[in-house]
N, C-alpha and C positions, 0 to 999 in steps of 0.2 A: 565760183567767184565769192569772196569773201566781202559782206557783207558789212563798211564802217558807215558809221554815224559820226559827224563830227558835224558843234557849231563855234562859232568867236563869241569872245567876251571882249568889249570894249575896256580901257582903261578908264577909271575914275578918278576925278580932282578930288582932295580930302574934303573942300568947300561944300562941294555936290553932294558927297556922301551925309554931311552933318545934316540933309536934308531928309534921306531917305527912311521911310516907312519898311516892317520889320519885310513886307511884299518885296518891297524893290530892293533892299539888301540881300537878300536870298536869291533873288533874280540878278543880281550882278556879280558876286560873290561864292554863294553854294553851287555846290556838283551835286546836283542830288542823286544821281544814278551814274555810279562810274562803270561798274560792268555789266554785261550783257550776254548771255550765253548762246555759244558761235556765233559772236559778232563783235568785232572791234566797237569803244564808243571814245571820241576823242574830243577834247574841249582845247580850245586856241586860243590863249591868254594875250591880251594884247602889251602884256606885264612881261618882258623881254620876251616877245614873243616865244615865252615856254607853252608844250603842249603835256596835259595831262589826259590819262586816259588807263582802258583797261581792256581786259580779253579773257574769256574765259571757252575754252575750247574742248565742245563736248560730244559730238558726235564729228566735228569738221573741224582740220587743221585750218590754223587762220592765219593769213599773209599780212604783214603789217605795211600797206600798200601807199602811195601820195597821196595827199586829198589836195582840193580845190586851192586851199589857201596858199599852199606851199608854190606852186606853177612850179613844180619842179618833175624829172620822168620817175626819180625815187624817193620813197620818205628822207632817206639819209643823206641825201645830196649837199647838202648844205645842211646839216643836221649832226650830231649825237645823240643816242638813247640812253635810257639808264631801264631796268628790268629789276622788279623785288616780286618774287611767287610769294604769295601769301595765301596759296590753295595746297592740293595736292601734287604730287611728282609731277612733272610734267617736261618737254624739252622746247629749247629753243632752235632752231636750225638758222646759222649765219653766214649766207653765201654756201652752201653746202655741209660745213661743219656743225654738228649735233653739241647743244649744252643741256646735259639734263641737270634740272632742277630742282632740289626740294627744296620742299617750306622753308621760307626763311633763308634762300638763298637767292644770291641777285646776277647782274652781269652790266658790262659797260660794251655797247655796240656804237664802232667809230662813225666818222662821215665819211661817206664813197661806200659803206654797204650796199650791195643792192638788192637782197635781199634776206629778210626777216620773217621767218615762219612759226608757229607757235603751235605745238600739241599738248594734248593730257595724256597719263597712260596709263590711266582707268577713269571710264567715265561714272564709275561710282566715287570715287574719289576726284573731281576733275581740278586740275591746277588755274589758278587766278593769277593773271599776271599782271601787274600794277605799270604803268608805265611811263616815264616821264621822259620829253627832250626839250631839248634847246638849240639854236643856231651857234654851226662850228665855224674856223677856218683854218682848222689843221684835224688832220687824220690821227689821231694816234693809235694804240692797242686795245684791237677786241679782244673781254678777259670774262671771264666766270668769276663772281667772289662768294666764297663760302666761307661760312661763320667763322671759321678758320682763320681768314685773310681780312676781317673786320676790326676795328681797332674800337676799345669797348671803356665806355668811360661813365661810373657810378657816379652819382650826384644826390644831392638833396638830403634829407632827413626824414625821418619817421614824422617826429614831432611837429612839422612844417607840412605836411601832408602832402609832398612833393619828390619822396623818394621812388628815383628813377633810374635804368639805367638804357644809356645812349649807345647804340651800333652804328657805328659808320662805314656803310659799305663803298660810297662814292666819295672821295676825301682827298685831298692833296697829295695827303700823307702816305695812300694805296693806289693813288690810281689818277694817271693822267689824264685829264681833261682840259674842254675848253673854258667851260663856266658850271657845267653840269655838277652838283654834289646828292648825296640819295642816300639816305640811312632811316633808321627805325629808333623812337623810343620808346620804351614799355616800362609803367610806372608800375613800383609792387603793392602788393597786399596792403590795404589802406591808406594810398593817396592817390590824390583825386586832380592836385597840380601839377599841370604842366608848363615849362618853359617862366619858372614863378622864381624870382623876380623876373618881368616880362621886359622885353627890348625890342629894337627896330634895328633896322638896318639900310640905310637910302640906297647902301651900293647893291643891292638883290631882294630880290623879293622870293618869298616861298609859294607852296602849295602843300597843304597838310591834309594826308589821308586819316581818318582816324578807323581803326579795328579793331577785333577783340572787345565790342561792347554787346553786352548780353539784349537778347531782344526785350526786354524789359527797361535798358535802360536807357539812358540818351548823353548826350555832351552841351555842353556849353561853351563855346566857341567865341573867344572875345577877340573884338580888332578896332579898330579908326585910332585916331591919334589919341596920344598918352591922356590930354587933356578935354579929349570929346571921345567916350570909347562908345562902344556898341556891343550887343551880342548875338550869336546866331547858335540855335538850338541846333544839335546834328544828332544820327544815329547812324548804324553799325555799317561801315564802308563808303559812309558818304566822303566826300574833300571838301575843301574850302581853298579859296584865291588867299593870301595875303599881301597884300601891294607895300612896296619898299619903304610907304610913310605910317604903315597900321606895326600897332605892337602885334608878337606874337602871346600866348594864353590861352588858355583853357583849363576848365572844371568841368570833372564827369561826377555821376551819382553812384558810379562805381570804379574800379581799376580799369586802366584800358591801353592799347597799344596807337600810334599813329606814323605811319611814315613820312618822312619827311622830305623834299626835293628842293633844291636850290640853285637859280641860275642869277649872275649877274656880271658886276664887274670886279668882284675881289672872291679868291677861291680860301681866303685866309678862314678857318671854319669860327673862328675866334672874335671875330671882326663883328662887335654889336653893340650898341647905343644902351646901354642898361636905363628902365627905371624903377623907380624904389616905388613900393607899393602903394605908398601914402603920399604921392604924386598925381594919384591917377585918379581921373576926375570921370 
């Protein structure tokens, strides 16, 4: 029997948040521990009820099974997944059909799956599977996407210390969906911004994993509204909630990679509330 861990996160009013000590933003906000080895760990956003979570499968194949919250007999019942390996090779098996996986390759599992299995295939190597869903109500195409099938879009500058480039593996533009979107950015050799100049968006909210940060070093994670911000310190594999009224933002003390998931009610990837830097209070 495979073994998940899952709890809820209430939704917060921005009001309530302007209140909160650096304790209680970390405790409504931070993922501190997204994976767990041979063990599902899954968090329940009450932020379009998206669920984030992880698996990392090492001596035991692990079944990505219903929890409590759901009152459903399958994860996918009412559900789509999104899948990003950010570990070793590893496979997914969906309803019977095998998707092997390397690094940096993802997949879209619809609703009515019934079932979702996940291995590594060396446990010296063992593969990390990142995992995000959202509430469907249409079935569409379970698919593999490899870098291949990703639509890649350079951004920023050197000089702005913001040069990055964006992978969209879960997008309009590849892959049908109900609200579910899921890609990676990874900012190059000497910058440290992310998502700079920062924006909102009312119509969806995110979850950002951040990776690729050396154990030496850590993130800086900023959110609340444009004109009450806040910050939340992270490190390597941690996530963070972002609610549909906080900017998105962040500064690392080094390069670093984060992926990104988005559910709501507009799939337009383009769709954000920009603000200019010397706005933000």
């Amino acid at each position: 029997m495979t073994k998940i861990i899952h709890e809820e996160r209430h939704a917060s009013h921005p009001n309530d948040v302007k209140q909160y000590d650096t304790k209680k933003l970390r405790q409504h906000f931070l993922i501190e521990k997204v994976f767990g080895v041979d063990e599902i760990l899954l968090t329940y956003s009450m932020y379009d009820r998206f669920i984030v979570g992880g698996a990392i499968p090492l001596k035991n194949e692990l079944s990505l099974m219903t929890i409590d919250s759901l009152k459903s007999e399958h994860f996918c019942d009412r559900r789509e997944v999104g899948i990003i390996n950010i570990g070793g090779e590893g496979v997914v098996t969906v309803d019977g059909n095998e998707y092997n996986l390397q690094n940096k390759e993802g997949m879209y599992i619809a609703m009515g799956t019934k079932e979702i299995v996940f291995k590594s295939n060396t446990a010296e190597d063992p593969a990390m599977f990142y995992i995000n869903s959202a509430p469907a109500h249409k079935a569409f195409e379970t698919k593999k996407v490899t870098l291949e099938d990703t639509i890649i879009l350079d951004l920023g500058n050197a000089s702005d210390a913001n040069e990055r480039r964006i992978i969209q593996y879960i997008v309009a533009a590849n892959t049908k969906t109900c609200q579910l979107q899921m890609g990676i950015t990874e900012l190059k050799s000497g910058s440290v911004w992310n998502t700079m100049p920062p924006h909102t968006h009312n119509r969806r909210m995110e979850v950002y994993l951040y990776t690729d940060i050396p154990e030496d070093q850590t993130i800086s994670h900023f959110m609340g509204e444009p004109t009450e911000t806040r910050h939340i310190w992270m490190t390597n594999n941690q996530a963070v909630i972002s609610p549909p009224w906080s900017i998105h933002c962040a500064s690392g003390t080094t390069n670093y990679s984060f992926v990104w998931g988005m559910a709501g009610e507009n799939l337009d990837f383009t769709d954000m509330d920009m603000v200019k830097p010397a706005e933000l209070r």
